[in-house]
C-alpha atoms as a printed R data frame, in Angstrom:
    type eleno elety resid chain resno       x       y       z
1   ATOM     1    CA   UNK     A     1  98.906 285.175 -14.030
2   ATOM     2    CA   UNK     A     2  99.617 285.638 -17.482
3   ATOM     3    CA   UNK     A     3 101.028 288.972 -18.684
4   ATOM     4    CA   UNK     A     4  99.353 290.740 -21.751
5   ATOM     5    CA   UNK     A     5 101.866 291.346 -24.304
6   ATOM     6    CA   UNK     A     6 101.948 294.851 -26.849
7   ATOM     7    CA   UNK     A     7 100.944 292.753 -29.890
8   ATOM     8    CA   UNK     A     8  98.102 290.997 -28.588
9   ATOM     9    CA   UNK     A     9  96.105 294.765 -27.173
10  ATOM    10    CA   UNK     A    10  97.027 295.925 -30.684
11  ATOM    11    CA   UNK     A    11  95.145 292.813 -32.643
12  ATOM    12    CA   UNK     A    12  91.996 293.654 -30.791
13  ATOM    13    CA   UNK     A    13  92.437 297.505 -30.241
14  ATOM    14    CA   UNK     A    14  89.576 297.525 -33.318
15  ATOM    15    CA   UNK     A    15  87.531 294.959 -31.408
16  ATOM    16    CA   UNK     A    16  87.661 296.870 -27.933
17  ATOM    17    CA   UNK     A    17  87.151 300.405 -29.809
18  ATOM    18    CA   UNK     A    18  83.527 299.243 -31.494
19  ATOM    19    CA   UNK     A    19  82.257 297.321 -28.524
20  ATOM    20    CA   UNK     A    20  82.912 300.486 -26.345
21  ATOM    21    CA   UNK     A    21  81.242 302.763 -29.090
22  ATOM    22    CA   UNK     A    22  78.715 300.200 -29.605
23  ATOM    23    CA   UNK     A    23  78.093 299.788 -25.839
24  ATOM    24    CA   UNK     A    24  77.699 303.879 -24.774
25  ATOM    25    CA   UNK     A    25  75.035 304.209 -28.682
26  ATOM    26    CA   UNK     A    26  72.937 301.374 -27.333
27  ATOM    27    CA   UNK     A    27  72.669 303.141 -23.335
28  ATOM    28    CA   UNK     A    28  72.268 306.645 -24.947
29  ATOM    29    CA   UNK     A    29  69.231 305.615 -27.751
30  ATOM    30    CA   UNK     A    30  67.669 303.126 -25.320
31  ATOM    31    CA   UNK     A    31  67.943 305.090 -21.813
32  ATOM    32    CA   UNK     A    32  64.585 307.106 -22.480
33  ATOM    33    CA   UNK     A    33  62.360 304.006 -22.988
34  ATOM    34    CA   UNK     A    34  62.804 302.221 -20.232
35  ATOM    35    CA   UNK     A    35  60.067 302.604 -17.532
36  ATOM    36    CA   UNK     A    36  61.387 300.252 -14.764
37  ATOM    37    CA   UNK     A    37  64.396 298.504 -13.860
38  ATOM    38    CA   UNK     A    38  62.778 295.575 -13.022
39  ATOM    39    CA   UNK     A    39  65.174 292.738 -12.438
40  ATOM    40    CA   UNK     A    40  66.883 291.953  -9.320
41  ATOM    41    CA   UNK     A    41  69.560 293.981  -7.764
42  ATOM    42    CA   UNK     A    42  72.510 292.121  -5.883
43  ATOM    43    CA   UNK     A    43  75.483 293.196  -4.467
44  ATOM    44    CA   UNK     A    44  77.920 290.185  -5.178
45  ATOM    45    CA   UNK     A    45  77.876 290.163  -8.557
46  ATOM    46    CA   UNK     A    46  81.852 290.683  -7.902
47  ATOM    47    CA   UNK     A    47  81.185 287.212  -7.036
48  ATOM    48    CA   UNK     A    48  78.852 285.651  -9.242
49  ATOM    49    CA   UNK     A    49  78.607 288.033 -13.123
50  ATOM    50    CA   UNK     A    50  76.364 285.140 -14.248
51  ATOM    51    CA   UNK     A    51  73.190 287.400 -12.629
52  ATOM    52    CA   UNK     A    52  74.592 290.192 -15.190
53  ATOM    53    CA   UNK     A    53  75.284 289.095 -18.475
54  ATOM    54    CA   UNK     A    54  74.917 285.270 -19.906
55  ATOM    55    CA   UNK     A    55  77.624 285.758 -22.276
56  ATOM    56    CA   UNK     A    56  79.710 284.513 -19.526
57  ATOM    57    CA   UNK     A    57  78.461 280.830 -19.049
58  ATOM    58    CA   UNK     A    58  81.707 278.612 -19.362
59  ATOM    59    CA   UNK     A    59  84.417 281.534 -19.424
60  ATOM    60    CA   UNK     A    60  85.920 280.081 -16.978
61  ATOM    61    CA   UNK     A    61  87.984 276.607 -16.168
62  ATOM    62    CA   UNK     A    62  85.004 274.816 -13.630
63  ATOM    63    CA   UNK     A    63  81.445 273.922 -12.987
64  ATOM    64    CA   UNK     A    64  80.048 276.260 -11.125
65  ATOM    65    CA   UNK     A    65  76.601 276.265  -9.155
66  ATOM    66    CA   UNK     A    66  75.878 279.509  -6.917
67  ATOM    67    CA   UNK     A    67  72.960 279.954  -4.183
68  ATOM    68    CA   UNK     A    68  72.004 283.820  -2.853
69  ATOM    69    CA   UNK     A    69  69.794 285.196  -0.812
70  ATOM    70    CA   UNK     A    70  69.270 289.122  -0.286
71  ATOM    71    CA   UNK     A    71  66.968 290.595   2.158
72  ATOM    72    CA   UNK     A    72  66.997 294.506   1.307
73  ATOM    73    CA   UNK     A    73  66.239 297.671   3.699
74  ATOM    74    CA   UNK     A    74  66.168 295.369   6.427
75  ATOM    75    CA   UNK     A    75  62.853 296.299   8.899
76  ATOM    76    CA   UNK     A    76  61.335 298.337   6.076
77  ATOM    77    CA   UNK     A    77  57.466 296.279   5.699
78  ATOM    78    CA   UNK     A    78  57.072 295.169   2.222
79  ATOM    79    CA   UNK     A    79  60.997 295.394   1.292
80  ATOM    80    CA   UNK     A    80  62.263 293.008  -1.855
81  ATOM    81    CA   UNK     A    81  63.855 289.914  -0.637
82  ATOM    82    CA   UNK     A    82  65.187 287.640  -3.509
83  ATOM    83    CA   UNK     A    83  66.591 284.222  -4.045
84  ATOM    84    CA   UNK     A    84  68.673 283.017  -7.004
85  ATOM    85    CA   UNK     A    85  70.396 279.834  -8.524
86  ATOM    86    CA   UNK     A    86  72.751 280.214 -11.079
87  ATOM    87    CA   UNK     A    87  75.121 277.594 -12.904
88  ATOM    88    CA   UNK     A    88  77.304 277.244 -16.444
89  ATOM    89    CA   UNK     A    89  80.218 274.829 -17.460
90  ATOM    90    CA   UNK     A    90  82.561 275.249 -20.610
91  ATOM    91    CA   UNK     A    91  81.030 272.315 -22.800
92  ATOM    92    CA   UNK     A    92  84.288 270.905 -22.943
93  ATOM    93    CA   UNK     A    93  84.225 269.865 -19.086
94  ATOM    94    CA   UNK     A    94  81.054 268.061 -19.976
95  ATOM    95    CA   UNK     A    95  82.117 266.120 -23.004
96  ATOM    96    CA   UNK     A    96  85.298 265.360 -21.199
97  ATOM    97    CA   UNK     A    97  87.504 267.375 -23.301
98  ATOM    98    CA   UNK     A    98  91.194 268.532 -22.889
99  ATOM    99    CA   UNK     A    99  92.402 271.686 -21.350
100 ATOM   100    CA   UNK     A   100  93.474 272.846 -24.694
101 ATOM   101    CA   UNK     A   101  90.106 273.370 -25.708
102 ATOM   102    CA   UNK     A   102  89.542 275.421 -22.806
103 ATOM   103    CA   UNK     A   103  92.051 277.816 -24.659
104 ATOM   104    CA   UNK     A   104  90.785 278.158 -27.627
105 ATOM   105    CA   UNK     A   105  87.198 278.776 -28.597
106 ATOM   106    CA   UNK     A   106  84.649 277.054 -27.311
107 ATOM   107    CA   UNK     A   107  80.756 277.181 -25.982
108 ATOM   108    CA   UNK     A   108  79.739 277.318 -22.530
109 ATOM   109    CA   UNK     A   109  76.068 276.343 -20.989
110 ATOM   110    CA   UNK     A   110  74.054 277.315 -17.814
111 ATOM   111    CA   UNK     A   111  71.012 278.819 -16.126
112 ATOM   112    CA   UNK     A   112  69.576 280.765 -14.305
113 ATOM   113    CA   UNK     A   113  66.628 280.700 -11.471
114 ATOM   114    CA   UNK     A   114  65.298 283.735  -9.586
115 ATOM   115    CA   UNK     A   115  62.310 284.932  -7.372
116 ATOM   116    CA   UNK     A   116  62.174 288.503  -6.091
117 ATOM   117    CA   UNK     A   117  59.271 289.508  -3.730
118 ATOM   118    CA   UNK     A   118  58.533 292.807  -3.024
119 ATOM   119    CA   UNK     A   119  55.581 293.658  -1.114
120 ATOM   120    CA   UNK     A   120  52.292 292.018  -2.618
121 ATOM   121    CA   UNK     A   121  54.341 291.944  -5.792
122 ATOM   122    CA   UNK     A   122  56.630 288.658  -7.120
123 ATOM   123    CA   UNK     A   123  58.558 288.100 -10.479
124 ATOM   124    CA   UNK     A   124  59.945 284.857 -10.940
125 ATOM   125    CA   UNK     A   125  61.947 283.552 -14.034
126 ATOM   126    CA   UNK     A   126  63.713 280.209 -15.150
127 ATOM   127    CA   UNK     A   127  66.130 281.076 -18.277
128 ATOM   128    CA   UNK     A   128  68.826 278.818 -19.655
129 ATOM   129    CA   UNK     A   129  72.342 280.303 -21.131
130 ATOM   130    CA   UNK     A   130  74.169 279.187 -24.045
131 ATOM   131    CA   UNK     A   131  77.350 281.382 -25.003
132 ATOM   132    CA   UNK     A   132  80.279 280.904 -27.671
133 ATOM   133    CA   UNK     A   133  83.666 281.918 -27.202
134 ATOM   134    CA   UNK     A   134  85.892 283.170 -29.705
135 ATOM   135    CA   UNK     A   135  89.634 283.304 -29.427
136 ATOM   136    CA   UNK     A   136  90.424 286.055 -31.340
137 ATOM   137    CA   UNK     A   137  93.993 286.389 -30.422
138 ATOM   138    CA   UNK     A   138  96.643 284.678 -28.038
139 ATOM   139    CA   UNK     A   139  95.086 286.236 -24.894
140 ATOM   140    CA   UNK     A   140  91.634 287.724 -25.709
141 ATOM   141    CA   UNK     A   141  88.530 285.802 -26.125
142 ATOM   142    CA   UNK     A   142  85.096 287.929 -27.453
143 ATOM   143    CA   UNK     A   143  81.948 285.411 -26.383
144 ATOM   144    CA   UNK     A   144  78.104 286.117 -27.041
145 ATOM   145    CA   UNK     A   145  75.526 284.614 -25.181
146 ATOM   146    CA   UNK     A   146  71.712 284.094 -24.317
147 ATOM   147    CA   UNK     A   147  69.107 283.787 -21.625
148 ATOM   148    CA   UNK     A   148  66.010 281.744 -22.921
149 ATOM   149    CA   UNK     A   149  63.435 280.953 -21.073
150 ATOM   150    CA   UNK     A   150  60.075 281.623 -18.985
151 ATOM   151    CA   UNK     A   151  58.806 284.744 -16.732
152 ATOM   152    CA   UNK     A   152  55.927 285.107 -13.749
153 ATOM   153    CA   UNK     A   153  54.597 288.128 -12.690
154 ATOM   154    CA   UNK     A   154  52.357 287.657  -9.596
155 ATOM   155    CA   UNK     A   155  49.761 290.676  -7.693
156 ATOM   156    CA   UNK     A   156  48.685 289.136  -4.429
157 ATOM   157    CA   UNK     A   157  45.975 291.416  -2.769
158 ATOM   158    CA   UNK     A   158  44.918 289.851   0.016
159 ATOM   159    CA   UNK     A   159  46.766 292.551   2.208
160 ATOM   160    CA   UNK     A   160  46.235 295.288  -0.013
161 ATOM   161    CA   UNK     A   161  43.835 298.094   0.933
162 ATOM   162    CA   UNK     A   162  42.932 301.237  -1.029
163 ATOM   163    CA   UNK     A   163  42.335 304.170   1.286
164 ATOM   164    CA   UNK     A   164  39.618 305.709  -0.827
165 ATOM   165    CA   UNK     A   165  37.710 302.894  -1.717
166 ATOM   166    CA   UNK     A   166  37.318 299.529   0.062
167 ATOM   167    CA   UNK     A   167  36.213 297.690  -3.059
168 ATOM   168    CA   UNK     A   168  38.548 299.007  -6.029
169 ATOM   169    CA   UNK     A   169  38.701 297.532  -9.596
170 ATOM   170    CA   UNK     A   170  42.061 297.848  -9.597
171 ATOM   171    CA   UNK     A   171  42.538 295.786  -6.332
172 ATOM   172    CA   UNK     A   172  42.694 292.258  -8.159
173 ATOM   173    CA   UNK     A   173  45.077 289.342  -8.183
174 ATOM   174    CA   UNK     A   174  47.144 289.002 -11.162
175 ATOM   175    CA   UNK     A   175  49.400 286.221 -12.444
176 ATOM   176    CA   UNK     A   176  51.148 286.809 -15.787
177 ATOM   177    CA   UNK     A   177  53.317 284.546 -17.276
178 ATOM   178    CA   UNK     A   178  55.699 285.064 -20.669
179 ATOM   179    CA   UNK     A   179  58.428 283.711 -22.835
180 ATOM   180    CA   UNK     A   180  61.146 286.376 -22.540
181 ATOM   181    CA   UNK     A   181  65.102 286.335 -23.596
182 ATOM   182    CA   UNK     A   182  67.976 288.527 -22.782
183 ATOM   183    CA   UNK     A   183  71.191 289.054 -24.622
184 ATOM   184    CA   UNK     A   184  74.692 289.648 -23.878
185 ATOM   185    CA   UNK     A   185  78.642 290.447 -25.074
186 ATOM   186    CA   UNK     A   186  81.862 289.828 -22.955
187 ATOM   187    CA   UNK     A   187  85.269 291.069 -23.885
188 ATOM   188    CA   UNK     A   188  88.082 289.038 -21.718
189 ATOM   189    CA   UNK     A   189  91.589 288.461 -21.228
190 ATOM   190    CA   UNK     A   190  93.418 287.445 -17.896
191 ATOM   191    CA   UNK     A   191  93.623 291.161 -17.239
192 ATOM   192    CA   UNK     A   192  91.229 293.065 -18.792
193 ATOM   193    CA   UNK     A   193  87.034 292.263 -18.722
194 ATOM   194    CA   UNK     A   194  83.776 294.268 -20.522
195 ATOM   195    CA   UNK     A   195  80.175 293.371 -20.974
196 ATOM   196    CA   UNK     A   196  77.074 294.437 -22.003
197 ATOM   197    CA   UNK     A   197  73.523 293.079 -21.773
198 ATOM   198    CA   UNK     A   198  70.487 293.273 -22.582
199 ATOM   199    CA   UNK     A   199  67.592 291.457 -20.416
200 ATOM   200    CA   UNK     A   200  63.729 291.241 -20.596
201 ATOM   201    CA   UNK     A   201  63.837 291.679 -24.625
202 ATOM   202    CA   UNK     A   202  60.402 290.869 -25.271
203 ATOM   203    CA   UNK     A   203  58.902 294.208 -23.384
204 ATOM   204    CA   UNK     A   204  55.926 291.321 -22.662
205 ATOM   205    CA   UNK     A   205  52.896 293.282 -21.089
206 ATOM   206    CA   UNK     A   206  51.863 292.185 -17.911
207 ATOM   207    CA   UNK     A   207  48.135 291.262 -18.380
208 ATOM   208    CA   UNK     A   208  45.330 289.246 -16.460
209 ATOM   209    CA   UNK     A   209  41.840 287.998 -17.898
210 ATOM   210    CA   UNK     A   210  43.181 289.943 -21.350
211 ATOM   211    CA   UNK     A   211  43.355 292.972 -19.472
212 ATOM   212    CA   UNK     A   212  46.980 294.944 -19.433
213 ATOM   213    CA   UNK     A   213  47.975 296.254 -16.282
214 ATOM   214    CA   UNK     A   214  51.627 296.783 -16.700
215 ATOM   215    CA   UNK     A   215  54.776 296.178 -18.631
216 ATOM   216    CA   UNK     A   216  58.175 294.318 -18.232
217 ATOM   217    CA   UNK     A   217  60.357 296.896 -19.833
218 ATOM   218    CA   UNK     A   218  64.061 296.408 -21.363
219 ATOM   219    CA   UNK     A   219  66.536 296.648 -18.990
220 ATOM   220    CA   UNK     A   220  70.427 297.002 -19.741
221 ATOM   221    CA   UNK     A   221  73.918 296.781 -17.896
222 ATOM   222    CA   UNK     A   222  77.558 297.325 -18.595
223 ATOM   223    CA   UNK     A   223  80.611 296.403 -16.533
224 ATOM   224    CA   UNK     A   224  83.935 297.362 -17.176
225 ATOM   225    CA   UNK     A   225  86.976 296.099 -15.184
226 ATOM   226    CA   UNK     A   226  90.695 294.640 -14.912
227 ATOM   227    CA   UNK     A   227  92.587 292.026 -12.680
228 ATOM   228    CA   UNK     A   228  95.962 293.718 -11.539
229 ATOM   229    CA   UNK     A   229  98.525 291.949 -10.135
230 ATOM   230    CA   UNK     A   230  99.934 293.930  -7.170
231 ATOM   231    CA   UNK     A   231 102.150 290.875  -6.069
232 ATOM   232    CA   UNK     A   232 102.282 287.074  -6.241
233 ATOM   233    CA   UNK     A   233  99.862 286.522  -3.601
234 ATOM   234    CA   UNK     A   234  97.743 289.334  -4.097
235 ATOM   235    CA   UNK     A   235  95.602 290.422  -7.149
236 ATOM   236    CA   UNK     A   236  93.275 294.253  -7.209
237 ATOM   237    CA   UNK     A   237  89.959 293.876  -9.363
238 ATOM   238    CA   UNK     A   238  88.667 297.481  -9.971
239 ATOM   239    CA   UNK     A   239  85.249 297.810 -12.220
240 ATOM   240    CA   UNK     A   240  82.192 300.016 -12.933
241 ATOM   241    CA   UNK     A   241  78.491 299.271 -13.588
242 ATOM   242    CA   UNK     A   242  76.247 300.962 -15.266
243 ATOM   243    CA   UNK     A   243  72.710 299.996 -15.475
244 ATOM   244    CA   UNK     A   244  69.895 301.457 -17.759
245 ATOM   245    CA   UNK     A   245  66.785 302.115 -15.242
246 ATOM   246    CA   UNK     A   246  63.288 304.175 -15.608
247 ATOM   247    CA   UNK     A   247  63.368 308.030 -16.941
248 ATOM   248    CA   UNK     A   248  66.130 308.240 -14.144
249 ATOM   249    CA   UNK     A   249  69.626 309.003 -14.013
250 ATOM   250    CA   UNK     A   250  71.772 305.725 -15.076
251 ATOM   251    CA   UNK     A   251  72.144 304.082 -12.120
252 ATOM   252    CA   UNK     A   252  76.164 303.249 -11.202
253 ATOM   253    CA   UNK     A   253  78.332 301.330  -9.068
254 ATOM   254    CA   UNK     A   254  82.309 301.616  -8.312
255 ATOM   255    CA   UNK     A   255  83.849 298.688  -7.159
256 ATOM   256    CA   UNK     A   256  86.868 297.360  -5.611
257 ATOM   257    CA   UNK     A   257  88.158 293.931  -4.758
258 ATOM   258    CA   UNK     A   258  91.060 292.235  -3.089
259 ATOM   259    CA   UNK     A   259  91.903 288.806  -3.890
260 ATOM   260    CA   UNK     A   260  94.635 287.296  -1.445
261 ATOM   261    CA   UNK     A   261  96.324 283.731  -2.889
262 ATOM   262    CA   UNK     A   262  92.991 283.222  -4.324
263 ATOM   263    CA   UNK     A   263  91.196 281.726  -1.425
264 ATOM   264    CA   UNK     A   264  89.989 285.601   0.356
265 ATOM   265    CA   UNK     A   265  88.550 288.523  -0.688
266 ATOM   266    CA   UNK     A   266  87.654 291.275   0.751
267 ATOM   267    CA   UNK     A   267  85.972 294.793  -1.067
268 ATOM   268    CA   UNK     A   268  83.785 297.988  -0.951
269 ATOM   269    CA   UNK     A   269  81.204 300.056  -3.601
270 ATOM   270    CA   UNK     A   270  79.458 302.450  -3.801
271 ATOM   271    CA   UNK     A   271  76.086 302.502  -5.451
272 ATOM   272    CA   UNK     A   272  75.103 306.149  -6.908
273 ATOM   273    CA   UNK     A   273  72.548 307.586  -4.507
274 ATOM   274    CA   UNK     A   274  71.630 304.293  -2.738
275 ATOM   275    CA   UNK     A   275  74.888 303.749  -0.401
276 ATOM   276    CA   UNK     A   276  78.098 302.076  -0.021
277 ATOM   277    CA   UNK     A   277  78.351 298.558   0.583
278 ATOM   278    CA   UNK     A   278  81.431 296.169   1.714
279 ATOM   279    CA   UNK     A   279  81.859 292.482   0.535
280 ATOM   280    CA   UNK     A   280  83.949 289.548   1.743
281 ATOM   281    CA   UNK     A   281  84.236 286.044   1.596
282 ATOM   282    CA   UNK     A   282  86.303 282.987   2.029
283 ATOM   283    CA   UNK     A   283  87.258 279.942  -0.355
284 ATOM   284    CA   UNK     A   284  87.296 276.243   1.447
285 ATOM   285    CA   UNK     A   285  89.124 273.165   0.487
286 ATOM   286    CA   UNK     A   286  89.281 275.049  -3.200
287 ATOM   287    CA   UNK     A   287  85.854 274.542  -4.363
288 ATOM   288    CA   UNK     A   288  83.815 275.586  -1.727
289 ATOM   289    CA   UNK     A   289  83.067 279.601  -1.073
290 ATOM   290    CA   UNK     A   290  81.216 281.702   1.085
291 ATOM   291    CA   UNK     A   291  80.391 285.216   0.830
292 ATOM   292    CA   UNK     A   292  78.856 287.893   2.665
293 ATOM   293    CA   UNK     A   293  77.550 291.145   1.802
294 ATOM   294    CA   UNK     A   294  76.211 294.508   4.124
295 ATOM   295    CA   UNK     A   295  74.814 297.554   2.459
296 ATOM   296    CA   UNK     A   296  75.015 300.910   4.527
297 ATOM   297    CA   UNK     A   297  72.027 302.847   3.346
298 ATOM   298    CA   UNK     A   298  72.352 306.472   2.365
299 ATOM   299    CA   UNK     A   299  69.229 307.167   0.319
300 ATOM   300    CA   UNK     A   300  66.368 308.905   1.684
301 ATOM   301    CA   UNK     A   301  64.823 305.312   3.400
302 ATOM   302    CA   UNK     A   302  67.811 305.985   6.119
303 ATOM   303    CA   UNK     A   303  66.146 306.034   9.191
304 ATOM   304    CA   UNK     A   304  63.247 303.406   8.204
305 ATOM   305    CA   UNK     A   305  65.517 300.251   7.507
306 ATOM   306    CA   UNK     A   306  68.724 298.924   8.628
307 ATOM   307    CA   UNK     A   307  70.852 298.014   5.630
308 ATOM   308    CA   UNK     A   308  70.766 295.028   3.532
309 ATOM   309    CA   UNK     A   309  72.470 291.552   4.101
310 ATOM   310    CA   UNK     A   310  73.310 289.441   1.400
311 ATOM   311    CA   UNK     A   311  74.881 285.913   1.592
312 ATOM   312    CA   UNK     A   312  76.374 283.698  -1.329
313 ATOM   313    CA   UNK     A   313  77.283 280.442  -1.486
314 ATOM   314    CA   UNK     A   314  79.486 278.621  -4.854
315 ATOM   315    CA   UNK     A   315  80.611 275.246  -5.300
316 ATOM   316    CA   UNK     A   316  83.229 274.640  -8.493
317 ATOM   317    CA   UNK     A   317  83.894 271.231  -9.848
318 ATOM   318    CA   UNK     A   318  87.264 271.759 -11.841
319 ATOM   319    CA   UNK     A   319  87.756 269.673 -14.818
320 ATOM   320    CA   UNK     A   320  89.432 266.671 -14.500
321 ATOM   321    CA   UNK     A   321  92.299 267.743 -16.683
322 ATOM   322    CA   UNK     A   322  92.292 270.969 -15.564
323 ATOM   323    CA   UNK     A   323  94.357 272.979 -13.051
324 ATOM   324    CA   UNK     A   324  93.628 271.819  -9.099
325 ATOM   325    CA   UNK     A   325  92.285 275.099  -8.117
326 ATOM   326    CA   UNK     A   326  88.804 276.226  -9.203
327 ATOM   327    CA   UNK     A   327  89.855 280.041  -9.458
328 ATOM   328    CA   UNK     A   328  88.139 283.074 -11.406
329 ATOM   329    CA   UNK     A   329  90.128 284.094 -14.269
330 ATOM   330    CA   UNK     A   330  88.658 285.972 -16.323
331 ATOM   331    CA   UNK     A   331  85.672 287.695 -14.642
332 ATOM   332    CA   UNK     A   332  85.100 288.995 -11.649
């Protein structure tokens, strides 16, 4: 791994220091108007950042396409359980470039698919991701990106009952669909990584038969972590996320990660009033990953459920004229 040197942090100390001030103006002005965190939660973004922030399509040196599954509060009726594809390339890869243009700046594609059901209630999107890299120094790289693409809000109330009233107005199906974008900015070296994004920009009501029954509101995160090299075989990824939800508290996580000679990984969180979670996984024939995810429940739904199970599965087509493994290098 490539060492940072004292000249390089000091070209984009300017760069790091308005992102940052940038990052904490937009959380602090924004926090009050969001009404729901509505997108889906996973726990392996460690694994796969793509579900955070589309800024990162094609930071790194492969192809990657990522399948995962979450069932949450296991045995609780009506819990979420969500599915989601992702996939982005450096452009380069696809035009059959050279590595050097992998080093120097560059645009990366990808997209992302995603259906979370909770209950009688399902929002499904399809966006696709375009982000440009810029090198602005010998190891830092400053990319912004974009989701684009189409939301579906579905009410199915064929099990719903209102207590009060067997026939309610209210009690209708509703299918909503909308053209929505997010937004996003990555900071990245070999060592160092920061992001911020912005998703469901639109604030698109959620209506039926021109009638508004809800809204998608603005949602925002922002990670923060480093890669540390503890020895050759063995590399320590510590980061923080912060995410913007509903007239609530900011919702965080703390994470750690061990990386052993880049084929296992191993790691716990811990997710601000919600629990602590542990995360692990193994790389095959070095493309091929699997990970595995269990959340231990410490929120006031202890006692009804049983923990969430995640699973993840990546495949990573290197370039041709790339390096033989299909490693993370600069994100998580």
């Amino acid at each position: 791994m490539k060492k940072i040197q004292p000249t390089s942090l000091t070209k984009v100390r300017n760069h790091i220091l308005v992102f940052l001030v940038l990052t904490l103006a937009t959380v602090s002005t924004e926090i009050s108007f969001v009404h729901a965190q509505q997108t889906p939660q996973f726990s392996q973004y460690l694994v796969n950042p793509m579900v955070l922030n589309p800024a990162i399509a094609g930071a790194e040196r492969y192809f990657d396409i990522t399948l995962s599954y979450r069932n949450q509060w296991t045995g609780f009726e009506g819990a979420p359980k969500t599915g989601a594809l992702t996939f982005n390339v450096p452009l380069p890869i696809l035009t059959g470039g050279k590595r050097e243009d992998l080093d120097n700046s560059h645009s990366g594609v990808g997209g992302y698919l995603y259906s979370d059901t909770a209950g009688p209630i399902k929002h499904s999107a399809f966006y696709a991701s375009y982000a440009y890299h810029l090198k602005v120094s010998k190891e830092w790289f400053v990319s912004l990106g974009t989701f684009v693409g189409q939301t579906q809000f579905n009410f199915d109330n064929t099990d719903v009952v209102f207590v009060e009233s067997a026939v309610d107005p209210l009690n209708q199906p509703i299918t909503s669909s909308n053209f929505d974008a997010s937004l996003g900015m990555y900071v990245y070296s070999n060592a160092f990584f920061a992001g911020i994004a912005a998703h469901q920009l639109f604030e698109n009501d959620i209506t039926d038969s021109d009638i508004r029954t809800g809204k998608l509101n603005r949602n925002y995160n922002f990670v923060l972590g480093g890669r540390i090299a503890m020895n050759e075989k063995t590399q320590f990824v510590p980061s923080v996320l912060l995410k913007a939800a509903t007239n609530t508290p900011i919702q965080w996580d703390l994470n750690s990660k061990f990386v052993y000679q880049q084929r296992i990984w191993a790691g716990a969180s811990y997710r601000h009033q919600e629990g602590i979670y542990i995360l692990g996984g193994i790389s095959l024939w070095d493309h091929f990953s699997f990970g595995y995810s269990y959340d231990f429940p410490v929120s006031k739904l202890l006692g009804r459920q049983s923990g969430s199970h995640e699973i993840i599965l990546s495949y990573r087509f290197p370039s041709a004229r790339g390096k033989l493994c299909s490693c993370p290098e600069y994100s998580l």
